[in-house]
N, C-alpha and C positions, 0 to 999 in steps of 0.2 A: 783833822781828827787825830787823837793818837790811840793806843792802845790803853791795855787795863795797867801796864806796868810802866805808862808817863811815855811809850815812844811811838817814832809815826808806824803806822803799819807798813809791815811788809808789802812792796810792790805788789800788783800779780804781774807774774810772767807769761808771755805769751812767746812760746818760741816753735823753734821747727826742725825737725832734725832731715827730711828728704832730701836726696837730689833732685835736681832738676830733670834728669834722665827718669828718677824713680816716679817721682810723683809725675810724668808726664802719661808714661808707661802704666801708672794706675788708674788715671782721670777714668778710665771705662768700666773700674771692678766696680758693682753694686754691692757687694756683700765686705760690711764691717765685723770684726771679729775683736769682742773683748774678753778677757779671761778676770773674777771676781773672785778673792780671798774675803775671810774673817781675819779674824786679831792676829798677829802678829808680835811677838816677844822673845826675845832668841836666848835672851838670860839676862841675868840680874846681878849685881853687886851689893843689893842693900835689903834687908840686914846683911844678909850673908851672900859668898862668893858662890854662886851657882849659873856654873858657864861649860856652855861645850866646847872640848876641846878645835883647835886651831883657828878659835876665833871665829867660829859658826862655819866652817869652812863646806860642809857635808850637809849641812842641814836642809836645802834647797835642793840634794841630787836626784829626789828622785820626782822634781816637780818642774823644774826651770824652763825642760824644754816647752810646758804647756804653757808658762805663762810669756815665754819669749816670743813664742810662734804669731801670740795675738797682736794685734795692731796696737792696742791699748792696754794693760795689767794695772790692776790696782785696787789695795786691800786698806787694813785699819791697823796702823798701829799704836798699840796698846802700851803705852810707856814710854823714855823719855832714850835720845843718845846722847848723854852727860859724863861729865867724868868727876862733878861737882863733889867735892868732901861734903860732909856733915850729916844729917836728917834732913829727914822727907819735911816737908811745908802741910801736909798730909795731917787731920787730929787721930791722934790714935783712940781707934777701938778694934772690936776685934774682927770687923769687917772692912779696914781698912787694908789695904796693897800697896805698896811703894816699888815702881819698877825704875830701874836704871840699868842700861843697857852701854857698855863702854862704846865711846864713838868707833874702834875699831870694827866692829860690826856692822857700821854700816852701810858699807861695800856689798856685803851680802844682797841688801835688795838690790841693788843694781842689777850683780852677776845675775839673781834671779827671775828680773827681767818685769822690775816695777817701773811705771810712768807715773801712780800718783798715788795719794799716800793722804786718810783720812787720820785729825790731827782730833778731832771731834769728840772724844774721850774722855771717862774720866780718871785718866791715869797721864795725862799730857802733862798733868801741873804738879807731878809727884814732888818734883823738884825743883818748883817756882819758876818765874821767868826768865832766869839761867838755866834751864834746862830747855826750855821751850826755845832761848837762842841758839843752845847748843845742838839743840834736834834742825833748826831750822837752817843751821849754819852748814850740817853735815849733808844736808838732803839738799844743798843749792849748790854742794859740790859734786854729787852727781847727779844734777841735774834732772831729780826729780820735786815735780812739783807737790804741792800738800794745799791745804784748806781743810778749816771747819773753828778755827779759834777768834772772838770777838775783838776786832783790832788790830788785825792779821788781814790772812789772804781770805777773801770771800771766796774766793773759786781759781781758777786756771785752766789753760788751755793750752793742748798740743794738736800738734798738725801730724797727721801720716797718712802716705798715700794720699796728699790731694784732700782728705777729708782733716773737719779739724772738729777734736773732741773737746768739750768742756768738763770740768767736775767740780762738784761742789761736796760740801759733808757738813751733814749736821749733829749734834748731839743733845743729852739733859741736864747738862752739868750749867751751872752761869756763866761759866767763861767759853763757853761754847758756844757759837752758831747753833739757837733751841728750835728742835723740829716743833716747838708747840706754839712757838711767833711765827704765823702763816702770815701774817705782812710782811715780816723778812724773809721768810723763803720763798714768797712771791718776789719781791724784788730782785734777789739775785739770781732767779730764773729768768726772772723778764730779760735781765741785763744778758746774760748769758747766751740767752738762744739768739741774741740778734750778734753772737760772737760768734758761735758754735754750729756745728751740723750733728752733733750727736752730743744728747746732753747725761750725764751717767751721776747720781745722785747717791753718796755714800750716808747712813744715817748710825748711829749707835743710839740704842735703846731698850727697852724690855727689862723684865724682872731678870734675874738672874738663875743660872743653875737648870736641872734635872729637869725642875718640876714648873719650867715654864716653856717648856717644848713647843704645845699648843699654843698660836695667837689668837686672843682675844677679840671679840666685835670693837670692846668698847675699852676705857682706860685702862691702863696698868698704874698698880702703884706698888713700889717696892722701896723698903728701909724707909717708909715713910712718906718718900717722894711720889710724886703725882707724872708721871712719864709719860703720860699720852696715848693717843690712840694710835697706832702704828700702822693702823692697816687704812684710817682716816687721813694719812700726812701720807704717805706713799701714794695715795688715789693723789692726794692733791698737789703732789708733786705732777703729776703723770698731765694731771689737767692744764698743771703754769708749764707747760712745754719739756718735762722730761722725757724720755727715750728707755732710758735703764734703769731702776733704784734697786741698792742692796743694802741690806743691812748686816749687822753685829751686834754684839752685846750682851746677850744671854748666855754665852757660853755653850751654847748647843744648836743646833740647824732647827730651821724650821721650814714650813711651806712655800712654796713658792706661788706664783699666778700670773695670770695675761690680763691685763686691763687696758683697754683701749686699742689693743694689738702690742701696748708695749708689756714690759717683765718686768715684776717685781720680786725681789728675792727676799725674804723677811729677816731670815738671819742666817751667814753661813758658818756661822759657828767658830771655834777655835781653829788656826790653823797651823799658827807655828811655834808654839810655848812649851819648849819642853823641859822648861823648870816651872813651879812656882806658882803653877795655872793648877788644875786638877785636867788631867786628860784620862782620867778612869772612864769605862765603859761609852756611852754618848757623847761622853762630855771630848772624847778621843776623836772623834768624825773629822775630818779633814779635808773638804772637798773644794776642786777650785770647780765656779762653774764658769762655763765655757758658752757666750753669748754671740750668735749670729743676729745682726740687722741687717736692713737694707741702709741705703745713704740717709733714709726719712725717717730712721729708728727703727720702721716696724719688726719687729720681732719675726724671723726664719725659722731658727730651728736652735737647738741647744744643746749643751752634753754636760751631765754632771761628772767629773773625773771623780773618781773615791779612794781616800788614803788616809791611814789611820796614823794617828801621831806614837810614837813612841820615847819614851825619856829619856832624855837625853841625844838624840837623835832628828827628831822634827817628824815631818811628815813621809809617811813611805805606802809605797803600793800596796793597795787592798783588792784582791780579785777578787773577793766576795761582794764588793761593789755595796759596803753597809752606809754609808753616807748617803748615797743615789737611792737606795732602798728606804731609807729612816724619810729624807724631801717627800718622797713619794708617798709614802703613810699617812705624814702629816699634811699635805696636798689634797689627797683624796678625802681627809678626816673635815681637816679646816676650810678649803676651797670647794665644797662638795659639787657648786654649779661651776666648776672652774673649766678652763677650754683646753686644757694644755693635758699631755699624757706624754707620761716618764717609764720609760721599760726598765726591765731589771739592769740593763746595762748601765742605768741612764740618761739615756739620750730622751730628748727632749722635744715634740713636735705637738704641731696643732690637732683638736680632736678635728 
């Protein structure tokens, strides 16, 4: 098989970062801990230069330690690491985005304590499949993994502590792994869980903007497109052996839920765009959530952390905790029989 751009697909890698001491020393912890971002874009060069100073250096300070501490981290990123001259491959109108992100940036996810990386977007192909190499080029020198592109990596897997995580990511775009072929996202779960002990499902989806806060029962369709049911491909995830699903995409948080004992997060929204995205009011929410399992997925207990994006800056502390507070609204609105209850803090436990 090759890809959509004539080559064979990327491996997937299955690799291991433990000692033999650590992971010997862990064989007995039951409790898995993952920490889940939204979009991800640190800055852009196309049209215009709009970059934070020392090369995103600050941008992650005031979030790293939460997403390093977890066993697993891992969000969406929204745009390409190229350094490609020209124009986007992208048709212009006026709801089109072109992101390009200089490869020096992206060390940053590393330092900030990413394992894997949803490709699943419709911003992956801003800049063709030189960009898609040059993102895939720079993300397998630090050794994080990715998935969600048709011809690419279907999924991947890391080992920590003794337990070994799978991911996969879907999107709506054609060149994406489409959450609305439930025969392909049956297979690459089948495939997966007989790899994995915890299986963590990235999706991008939904209308966009303010005014699609709420999830819907039944289809989305935005710019024309027909997107799916989000809260129908999430359950059906959870049924072909997921563990954890999150999603992105609408550029704002939405509700979360418990199904089956596992968590699904619907969207967590923008989290680290501080050019070029809109981060005005909601659209600002920046929350990483913070997911306890046992070794069998089932869902423990959780914590929204909340932190409002500022421009040119990224993400920083919120005591007012308006991200954990916004999940919770929409939770109690859109989940009304749901089992899960979220305090002002955010913290996250069974009713």
């Amino acid at each position: 098989m090759t890809g959509s751009d004539g080559k064979a697909p990327a491996p997937v890698v299955v690799y291991q970062q433990d000692t033999a001491s650590d992971s010997t020393a862990r064989q007995h912890v039951d409790t898995c801990v993952m920490a889940l971002t939204g979009d991800i874009m640190m800055g852009t060069t196309y049209p215009d230069h709009a970059l934070p100073p020392d090369d995103g250096a600050a941008l992650f300070a005031d979030t790293k330690d939460i997403l390093r501490r977890a066993d697993i981290a891992a969000g969406n990123l929204e745009g390409t690491f190229c350094d490609t001259l020209g124009i986007t491959k992208k048709k212009d109108s006026e709801h089109s985005y072109s992101f390009r992100t200089p490869v020096e940036f992206a060390p940053r996810l590393k330092e900030a304590g990413y394992d894997f990386i949803c490709m699943a977007n419709n911003h992956a192909l801003d800049f063709g499949y030189d960009g898609v190499r040059s993102t895939e080029a720079e993300l397998d020198k630090l050794g994080i993994r990715y998935a969600g592109l048709q011809g690419r990596n279907k999924f991947a897997v890391a080992e920590r502590g003794g337990v070994r995580y799978g991911f996969c990511a879907f999107g709506h775009n054609s060149y994406t792994l489409r959450h609305r072929e439930e025969n392909k996202v049956k297979e690459i779960l089948d495939t997966l869980r007989t790899m994995a002990d915890i299986v963590i499902v990235s999706f991008h989806g939904g209308g966009e903007g303010k005014e699609f806060s709420h999830l819907p029962y039944d289809k989305e369709k935005y710019l024309n497109e027909d997107r799916g049911s989000l809260r129908k491909f999430a359950r059906f995830c959870i049924d072909n052996g997921a563990d954890v699903v999150f999603g992105h995409g609408p550029h704002v948080v939405r509700c979360v839920e418990l199904y089956k004992d596992r968590l699904i997060a619907y969207s967590l929204g923008n989290f680290c765009t501080p050019y070029a995205i809109s981060i005005a009011g909601i659209s600002g929410f920046a929350p990483i959530l913070e997911v306890k399992t046992d070794r069998q997925g089932r869902f423990l207990t959780g914590q929204i952390h909340s932190f409002m994006q500022r421009k040119g800056e990224g993400p920083r502390k919120d005591a007012a905790h308006n991200a954990a507070r916004q999940i919770a609204s929409l939770t109690q609105a859109d989940v009304p029989d749901g089992k899960l209850r979220i305090d002002t803090n955010g913290k996250i436990t069974k009713k």
